[in-house]
C-alpha positions in Angstrom: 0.0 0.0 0.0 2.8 2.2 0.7 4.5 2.0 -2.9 1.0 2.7 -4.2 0.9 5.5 -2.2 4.1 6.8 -3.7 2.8 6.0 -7.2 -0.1 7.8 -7.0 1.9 11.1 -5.1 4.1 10.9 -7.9 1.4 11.6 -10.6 0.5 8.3 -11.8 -2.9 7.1 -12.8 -4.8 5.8 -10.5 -5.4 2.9 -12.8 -1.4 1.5 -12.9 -2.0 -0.4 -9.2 -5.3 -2.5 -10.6 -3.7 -2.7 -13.8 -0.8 -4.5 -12.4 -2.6 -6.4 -9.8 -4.9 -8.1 -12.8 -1.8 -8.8 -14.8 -1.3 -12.5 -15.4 0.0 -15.0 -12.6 3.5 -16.6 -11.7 3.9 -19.0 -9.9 6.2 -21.9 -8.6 9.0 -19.5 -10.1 8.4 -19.1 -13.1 9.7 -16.1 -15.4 7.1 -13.4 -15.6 7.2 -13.3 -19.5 6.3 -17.4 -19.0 3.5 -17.1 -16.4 0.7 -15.6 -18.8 -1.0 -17.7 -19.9 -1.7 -19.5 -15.9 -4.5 -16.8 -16.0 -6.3 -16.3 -19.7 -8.5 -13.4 -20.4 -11.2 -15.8 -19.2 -10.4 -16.4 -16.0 -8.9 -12.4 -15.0 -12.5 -11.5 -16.7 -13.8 -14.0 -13.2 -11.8 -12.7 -11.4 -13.4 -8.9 -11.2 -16.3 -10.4 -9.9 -14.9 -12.1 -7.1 -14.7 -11.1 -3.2 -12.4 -12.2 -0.6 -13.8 -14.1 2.1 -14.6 -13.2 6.0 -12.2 -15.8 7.8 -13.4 -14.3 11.0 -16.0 -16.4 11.8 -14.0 -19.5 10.7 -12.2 -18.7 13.5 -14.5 -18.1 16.0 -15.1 -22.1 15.1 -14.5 -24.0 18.6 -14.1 -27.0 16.4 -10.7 -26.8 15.0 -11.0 -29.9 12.8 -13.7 -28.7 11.0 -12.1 -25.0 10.8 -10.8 -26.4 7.2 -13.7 -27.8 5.5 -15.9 -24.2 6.7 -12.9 -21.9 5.3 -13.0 -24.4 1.7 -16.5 -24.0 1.5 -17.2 -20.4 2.2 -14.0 -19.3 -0.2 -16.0 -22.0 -3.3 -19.5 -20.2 -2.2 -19.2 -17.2 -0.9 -16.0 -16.0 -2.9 -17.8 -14.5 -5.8 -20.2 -11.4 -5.8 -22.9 -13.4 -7.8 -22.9 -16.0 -4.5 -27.0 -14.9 -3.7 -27.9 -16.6 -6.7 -26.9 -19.9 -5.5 -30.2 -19.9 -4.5 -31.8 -20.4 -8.3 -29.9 -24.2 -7.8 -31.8 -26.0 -5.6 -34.8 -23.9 -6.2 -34.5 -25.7 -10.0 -34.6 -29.1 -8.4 -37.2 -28.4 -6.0 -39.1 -27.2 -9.3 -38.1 -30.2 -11.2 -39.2 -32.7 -8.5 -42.1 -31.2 -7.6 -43.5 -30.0 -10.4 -43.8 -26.4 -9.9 -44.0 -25.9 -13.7 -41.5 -26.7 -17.0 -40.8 -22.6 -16.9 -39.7 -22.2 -13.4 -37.4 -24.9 -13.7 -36.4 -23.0 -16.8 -35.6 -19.9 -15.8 -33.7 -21.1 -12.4 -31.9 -23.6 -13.9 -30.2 -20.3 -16.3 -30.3 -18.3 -13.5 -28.3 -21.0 -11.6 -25.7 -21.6 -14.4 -24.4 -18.3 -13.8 -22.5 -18.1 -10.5 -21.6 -22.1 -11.4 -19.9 -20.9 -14.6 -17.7 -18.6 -12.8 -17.1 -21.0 -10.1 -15.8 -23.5 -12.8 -13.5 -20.8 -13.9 -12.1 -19.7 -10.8 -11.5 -23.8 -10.0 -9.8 -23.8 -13.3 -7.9 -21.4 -12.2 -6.4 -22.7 -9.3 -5.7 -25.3 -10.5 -3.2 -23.7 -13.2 -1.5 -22.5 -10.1 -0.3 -25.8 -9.2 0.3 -27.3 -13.3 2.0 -24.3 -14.2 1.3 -22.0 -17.4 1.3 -24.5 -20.2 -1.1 -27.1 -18.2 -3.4 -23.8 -17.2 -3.7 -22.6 -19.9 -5.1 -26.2 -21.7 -7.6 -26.2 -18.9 -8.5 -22.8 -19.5 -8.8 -23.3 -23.2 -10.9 -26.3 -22.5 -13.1 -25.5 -20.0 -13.9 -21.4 -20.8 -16.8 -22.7 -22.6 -17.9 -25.9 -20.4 -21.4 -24.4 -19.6 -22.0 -24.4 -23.8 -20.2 -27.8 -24.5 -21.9 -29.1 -21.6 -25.6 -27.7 -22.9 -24.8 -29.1 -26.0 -24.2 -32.7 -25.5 -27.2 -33.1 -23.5 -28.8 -31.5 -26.6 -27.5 -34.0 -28.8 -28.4 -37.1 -26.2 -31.8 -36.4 -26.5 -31.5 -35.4 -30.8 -32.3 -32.0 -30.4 -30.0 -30.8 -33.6 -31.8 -27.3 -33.5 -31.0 -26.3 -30.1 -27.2 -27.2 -30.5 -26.8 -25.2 -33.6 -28.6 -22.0 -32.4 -27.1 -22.1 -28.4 -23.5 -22.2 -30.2 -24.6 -19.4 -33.1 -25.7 -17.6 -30.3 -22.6 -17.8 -27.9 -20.4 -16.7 -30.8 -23.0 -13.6 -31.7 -22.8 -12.8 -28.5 -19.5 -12.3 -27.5 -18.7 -10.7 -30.7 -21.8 -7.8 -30.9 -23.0 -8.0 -27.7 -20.2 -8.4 -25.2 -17.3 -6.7 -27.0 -19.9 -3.5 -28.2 -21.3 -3.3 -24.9 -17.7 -3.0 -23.4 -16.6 -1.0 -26.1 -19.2 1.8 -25.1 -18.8 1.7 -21.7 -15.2 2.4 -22.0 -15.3 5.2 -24.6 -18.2 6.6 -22.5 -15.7 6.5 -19.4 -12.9 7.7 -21.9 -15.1 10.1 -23.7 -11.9 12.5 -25.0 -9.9 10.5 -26.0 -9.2 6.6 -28.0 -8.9 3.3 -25.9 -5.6 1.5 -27.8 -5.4 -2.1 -27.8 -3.1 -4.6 -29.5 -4.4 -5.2 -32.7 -2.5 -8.7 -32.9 -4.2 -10.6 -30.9 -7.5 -9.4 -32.7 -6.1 -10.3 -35.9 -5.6 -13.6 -35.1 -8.8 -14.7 -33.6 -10.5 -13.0 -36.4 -8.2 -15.2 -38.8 -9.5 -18.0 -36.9 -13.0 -16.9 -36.9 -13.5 -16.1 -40.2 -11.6 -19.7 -41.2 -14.6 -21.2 -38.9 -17.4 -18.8 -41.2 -16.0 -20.6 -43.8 -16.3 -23.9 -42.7 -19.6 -23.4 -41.8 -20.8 -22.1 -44.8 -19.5 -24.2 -47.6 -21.6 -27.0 -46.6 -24.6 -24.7 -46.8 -23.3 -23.7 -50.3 -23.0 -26.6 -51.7 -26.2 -28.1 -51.0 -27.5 -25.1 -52.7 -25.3 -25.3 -55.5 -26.1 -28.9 -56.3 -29.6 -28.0 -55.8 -30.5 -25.9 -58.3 -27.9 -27.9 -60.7 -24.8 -25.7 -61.0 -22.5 -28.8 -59.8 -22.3 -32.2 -59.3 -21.0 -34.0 -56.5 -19.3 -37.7 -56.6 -22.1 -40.5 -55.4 -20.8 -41.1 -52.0 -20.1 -37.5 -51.3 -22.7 -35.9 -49.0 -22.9 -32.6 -47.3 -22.7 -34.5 -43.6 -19.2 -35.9 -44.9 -18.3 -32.5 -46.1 -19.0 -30.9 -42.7 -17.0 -33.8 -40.4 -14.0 -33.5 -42.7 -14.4 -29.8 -42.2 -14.7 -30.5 -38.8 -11.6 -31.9 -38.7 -9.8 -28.6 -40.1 -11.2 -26.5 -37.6 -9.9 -28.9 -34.8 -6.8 -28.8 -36.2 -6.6 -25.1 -36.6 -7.7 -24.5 -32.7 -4.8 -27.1 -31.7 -2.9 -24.6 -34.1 -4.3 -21.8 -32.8 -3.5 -23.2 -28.8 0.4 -24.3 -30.1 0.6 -20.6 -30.5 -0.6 -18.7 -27.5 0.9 -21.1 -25.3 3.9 -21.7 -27.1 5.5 -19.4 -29.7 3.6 -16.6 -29.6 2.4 -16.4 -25.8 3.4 -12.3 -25.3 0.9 -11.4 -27.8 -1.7 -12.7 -25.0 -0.7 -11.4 -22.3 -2.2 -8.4 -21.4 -0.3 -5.1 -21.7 0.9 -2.9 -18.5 -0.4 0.9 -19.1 2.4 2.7 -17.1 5.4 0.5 -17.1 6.2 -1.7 -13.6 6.6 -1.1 -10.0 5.7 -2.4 -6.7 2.6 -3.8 -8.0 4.3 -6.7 -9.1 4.4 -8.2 -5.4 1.1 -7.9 -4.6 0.4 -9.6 -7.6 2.7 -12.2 -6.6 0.8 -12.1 -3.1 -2.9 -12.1 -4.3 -2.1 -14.8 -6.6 -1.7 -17.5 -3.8 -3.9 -20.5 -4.2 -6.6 -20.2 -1.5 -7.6 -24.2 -2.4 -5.2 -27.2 -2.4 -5.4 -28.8 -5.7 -7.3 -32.0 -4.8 -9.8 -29.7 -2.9 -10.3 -27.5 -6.1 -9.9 -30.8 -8.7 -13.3 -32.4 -6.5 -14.9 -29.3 -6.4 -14.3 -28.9 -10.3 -15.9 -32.5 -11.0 -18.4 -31.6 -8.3 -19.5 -28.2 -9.6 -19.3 -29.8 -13.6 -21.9 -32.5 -12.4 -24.6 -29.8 -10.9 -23.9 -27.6 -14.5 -25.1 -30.8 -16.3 -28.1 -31.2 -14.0 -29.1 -28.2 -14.8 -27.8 -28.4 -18.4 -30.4 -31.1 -18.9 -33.2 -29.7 -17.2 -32.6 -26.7 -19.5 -32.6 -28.5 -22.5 -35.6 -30.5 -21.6 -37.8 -27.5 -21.0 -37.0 -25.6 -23.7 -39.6 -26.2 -26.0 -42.4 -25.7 -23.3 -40.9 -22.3 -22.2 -41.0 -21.5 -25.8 -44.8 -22.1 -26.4 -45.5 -20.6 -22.9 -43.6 -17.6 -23.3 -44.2 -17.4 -27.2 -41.0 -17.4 -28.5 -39.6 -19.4 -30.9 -37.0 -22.2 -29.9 -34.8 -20.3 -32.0 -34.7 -17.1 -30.5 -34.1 -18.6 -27.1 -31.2 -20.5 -27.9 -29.5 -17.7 -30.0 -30.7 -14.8 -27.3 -31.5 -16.1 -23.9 -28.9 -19.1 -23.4 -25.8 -17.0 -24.3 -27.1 -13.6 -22.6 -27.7 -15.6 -19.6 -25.2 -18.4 -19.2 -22.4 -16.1 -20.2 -23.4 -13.7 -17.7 -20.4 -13.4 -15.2 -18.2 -13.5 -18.4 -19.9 -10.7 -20.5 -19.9 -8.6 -17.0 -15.8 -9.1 -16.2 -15.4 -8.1 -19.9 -17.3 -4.9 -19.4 -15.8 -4.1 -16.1 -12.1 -4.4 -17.8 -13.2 -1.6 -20.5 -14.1 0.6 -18.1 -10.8 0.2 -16.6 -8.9 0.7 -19.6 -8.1 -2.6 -20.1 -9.1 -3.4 -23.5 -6.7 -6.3 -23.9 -8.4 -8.2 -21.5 -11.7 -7.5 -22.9 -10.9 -8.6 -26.1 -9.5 -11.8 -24.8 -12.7 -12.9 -23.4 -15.3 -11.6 -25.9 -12.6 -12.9 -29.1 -11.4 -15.9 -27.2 -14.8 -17.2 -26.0 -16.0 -16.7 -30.1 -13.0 -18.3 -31.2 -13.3 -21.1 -28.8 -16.9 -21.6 -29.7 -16.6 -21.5 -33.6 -13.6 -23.7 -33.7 -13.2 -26.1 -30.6 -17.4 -26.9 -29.8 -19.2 -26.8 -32.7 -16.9 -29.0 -34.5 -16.7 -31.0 -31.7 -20.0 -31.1 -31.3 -20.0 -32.5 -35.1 -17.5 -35.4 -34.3 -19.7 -36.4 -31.1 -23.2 -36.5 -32.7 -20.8 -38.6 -35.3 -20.1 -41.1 -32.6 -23.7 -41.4 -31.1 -24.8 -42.1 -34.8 -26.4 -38.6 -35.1 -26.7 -36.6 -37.8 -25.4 -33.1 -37.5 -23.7 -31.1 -40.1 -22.5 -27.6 -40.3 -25.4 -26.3 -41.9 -26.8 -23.6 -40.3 -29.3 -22.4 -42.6 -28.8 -19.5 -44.6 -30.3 -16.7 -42.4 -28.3 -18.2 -39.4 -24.9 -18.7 -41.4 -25.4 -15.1 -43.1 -25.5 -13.6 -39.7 -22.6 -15.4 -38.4 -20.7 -14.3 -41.6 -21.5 -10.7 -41.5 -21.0 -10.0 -37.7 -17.6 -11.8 -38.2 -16.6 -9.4 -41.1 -18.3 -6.5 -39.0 -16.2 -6.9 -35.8 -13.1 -7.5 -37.7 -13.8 -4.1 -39.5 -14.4 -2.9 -36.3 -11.1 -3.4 -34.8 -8.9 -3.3 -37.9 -7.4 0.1 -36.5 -5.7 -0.6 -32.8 -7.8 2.4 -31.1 -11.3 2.3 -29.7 -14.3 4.4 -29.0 -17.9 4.5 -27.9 -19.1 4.8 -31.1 -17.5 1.4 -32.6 -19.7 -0.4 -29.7 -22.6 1.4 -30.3 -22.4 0.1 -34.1 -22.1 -3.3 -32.7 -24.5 -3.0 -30.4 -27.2 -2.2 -33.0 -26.0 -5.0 -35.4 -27.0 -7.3 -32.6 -30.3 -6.0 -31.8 -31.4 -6.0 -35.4 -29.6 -9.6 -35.7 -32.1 -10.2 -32.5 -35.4 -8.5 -34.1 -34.8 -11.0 -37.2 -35.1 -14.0 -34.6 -37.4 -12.8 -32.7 -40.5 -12.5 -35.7 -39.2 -15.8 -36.7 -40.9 -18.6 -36.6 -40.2 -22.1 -37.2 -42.7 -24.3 -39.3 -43.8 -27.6 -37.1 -42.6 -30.2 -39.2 -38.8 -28.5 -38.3 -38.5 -29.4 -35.3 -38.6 -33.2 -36.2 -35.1 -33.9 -33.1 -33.4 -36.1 -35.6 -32.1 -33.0 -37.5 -33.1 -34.3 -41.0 -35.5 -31.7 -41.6 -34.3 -29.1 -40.9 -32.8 -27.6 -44.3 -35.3 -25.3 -46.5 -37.1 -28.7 -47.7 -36.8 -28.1 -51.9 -33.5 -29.8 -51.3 -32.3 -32.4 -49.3 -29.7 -32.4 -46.5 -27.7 -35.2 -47.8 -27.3 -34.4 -52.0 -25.9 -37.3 -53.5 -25.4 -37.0 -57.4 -23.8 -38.8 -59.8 
């Protein structure tokens, strides 16, 4: 407190201490130009919304055995600002088991995925702490996303092809217009005289990446079209679902790609950037950086917290369709709106709170990052595993879908082509997501298209599988 003291006498922005605090971790001693990628853009964005815990009335425990297990558990629940809704968790079984009504347990099953989602990335977290940087950031990279993958697969178990494809459309439309203009207005608002900079590298490679996963997704969409109305031919035994697992194949080969190099070769370009040069930050970086859980204690709680997100996962996914006809929305516009907005919540808020700090680097590592992850990690994944339960899901989109996935790529890259920032740039991609929204939103999806086995659901002059000689 003392050198921040001295910092701030000696003219420097009151920003440089958090900035420095928020800066990525070391530990075990590692070099400091190693240690960045321990914490991602994810799990720094979890960390603004996190507390420290009261250990006073752990204390005050006259049973010194149990003294532990209290402090573990109030540092898992009540370490996080968003611990109240907790609540929404059992109230979601209750409502499941008792039958209070397919919407309740709707709306406190996504209300509950919220504070679990940044409890899974603060346990990720600590546990890079103990595998080091490279091992971190793999778990990072892996489980950033778990609440989607996790949605997804109970999706797939039960053949709902419709609700895969729009929660992950969604997530990436999301973090692109939604989170990233959101935070880019709140911080030019803050910074209303002058530009936000950020590093324009690490935005010009997940937007390689992205627009390499537009690609993928649209070809196969493309081609059905193009066989369709008889401008090609296709070989006998080639189908648009083969098209779209070999392309699902690329696009898992680019993320591995895409990991080699921000944990590897090119891991500086990730880390995020100091605004006023180093100091005496640095140790209570060091200091707050301290695992507050042992790594078997964090490693159950991980498998423990993953379990209650499929729970809930599942009792999303199997009132989905009733909250739809209750609420009158279309299954489309829930998965594409509601499921990101809400299951990304803590996420989209850390984001936000970084652009208001000047901290754009961050910011653009979880809204870019989370897209990136999403486009080229899940939904091929996704592919491969509806592959292996002997389901049929392509990358097909649809045309309104993939066209809005296109453009909003191609608009955000646009958008941050420059290296500078201000609250008009999130304004425009704030308005390209509520028009994107307004599309969904009068949409509505014939009957016979929400057949689960994901065969109709293509524009039905042509089929999903085109086979010509």
């Amino acid at each position: 407190m003392d050198a921040a003291a001295a910092a701030m006498e000696a003219g420097a922005p009151a920003r440089k201490e958090s900035g420095l605090r928020l800066l990525p971790a070391r530990h075990g001693g590692h070099a400091h130009g190693h240690s960045g990628l321990a914490r991602t853009a994810h799990g720094m964005s979890s960390s603004s919304l996190r507390k420290k815990s009261d250990a006073r009335l752990v204390h005050k425990l006259p049973v010194a055995g149990l003294r532990p297990v209290l402090a573990n558990l109030q540092e898992v629940f009540l370490g996080t600002k968003l611990a109240v809704l907790f609540v929404a968790v059992p109230l979601a079984v209750a409502a499941q088991c008792f039958h209070f009504g397919q919407v309740w347990v709707f709306a406190c099953s996504l209300i509950g995925l919220i504070p679990l989602a940044e409890r899974v990335s603060f346990l990720t977290e600590q546990l890079a702490l103990y595998t080091g940087p490279t091992i971190g950031g793999l778990l990072n990279a892996t489980c950033g996303n778990a609440t989607e993958l996790i949605i997804a697969l109970f999706a797939l178990m039960e053949g709902k092809i419709e609700v895969v494809k729009c929660s992950l459309l969604g997530s990436v439309l999301s973090n692109l217009l939604l989170v990233l203009g959101t935070s880019l207005f709140c911080g030019g608002i803050k910074n209303l005289h002058h530009d936000q900079p950020y590093d324009r590298k690490q935005a010009d490679v997940s937007t390689g990446l992205l627009i390499l996963g537009a690609l993928c997704q649209s070809l196969p969409l493309l081609l059905r079209y193009a066989v369709g109305a008889g401008e090609h031919s296709v070989a006998a035994d080639t189908t648009v679902l083969e098209l779209s697992r070999a392309s699902s194949f690329v696009m898992l080969l680019a993320y591995v790609a895409y990991l080699f190099f921000q944990l590897k070769t090119h891991r500086q370009l990730f880390e995020p950037q100091e605004i006023e040069g180093g100091g005496a930050g640095g140790d209570e970086a060091e200091e707050e950086e301290v695992p507050v859980l042992g790594f078997w204690s964090a490693l159950l709680w991980l498998v423990l917290m993953t379990v209650v997100i499929s729970v809930l996962s599942e009792y999303v996914v199997g009132t989905i369709e009733p909250t739809s006809q209750a609420w009158g929305l279309s299954v489309s516009f829930i998965s594409i709106i509601l499921l990101p907005i809400v299951g990304n919540a803590a996420e989209h808020a850390g984001a936000i709170i970084f652009a208001l700090k000047n901290k754009l680097d961050i910011t653009l590592g979880v809204a870019l990052g989370s897209a990136t992850q999403i486009s080229m990690f899940v939904v091929p994944l996704s592919v491969l595993v509806a592959w292996i339960m002997g389901i049929q899901m392509d990358l097909d989109f649809k045309l309104l879908e993939t066209g809005s996935l296109f453009i909003s790529v191609l608009v955000t890259a646009f958008t941050l082509q420059d290296g500078t920032s201000h609250y008009l740039k999130g304004v425009l991609l704030l308005l390209c997501y509520i028009v994107i929204g307004a599309c969904f939103f009068v949409t509505r999806q014939p009957a016979h298209r929400a057949n689960s086995n994901g065969t109709l659901l293509n524009v039905p002059t042509v089929p999903m599988n085109v086979q010509v000689a």
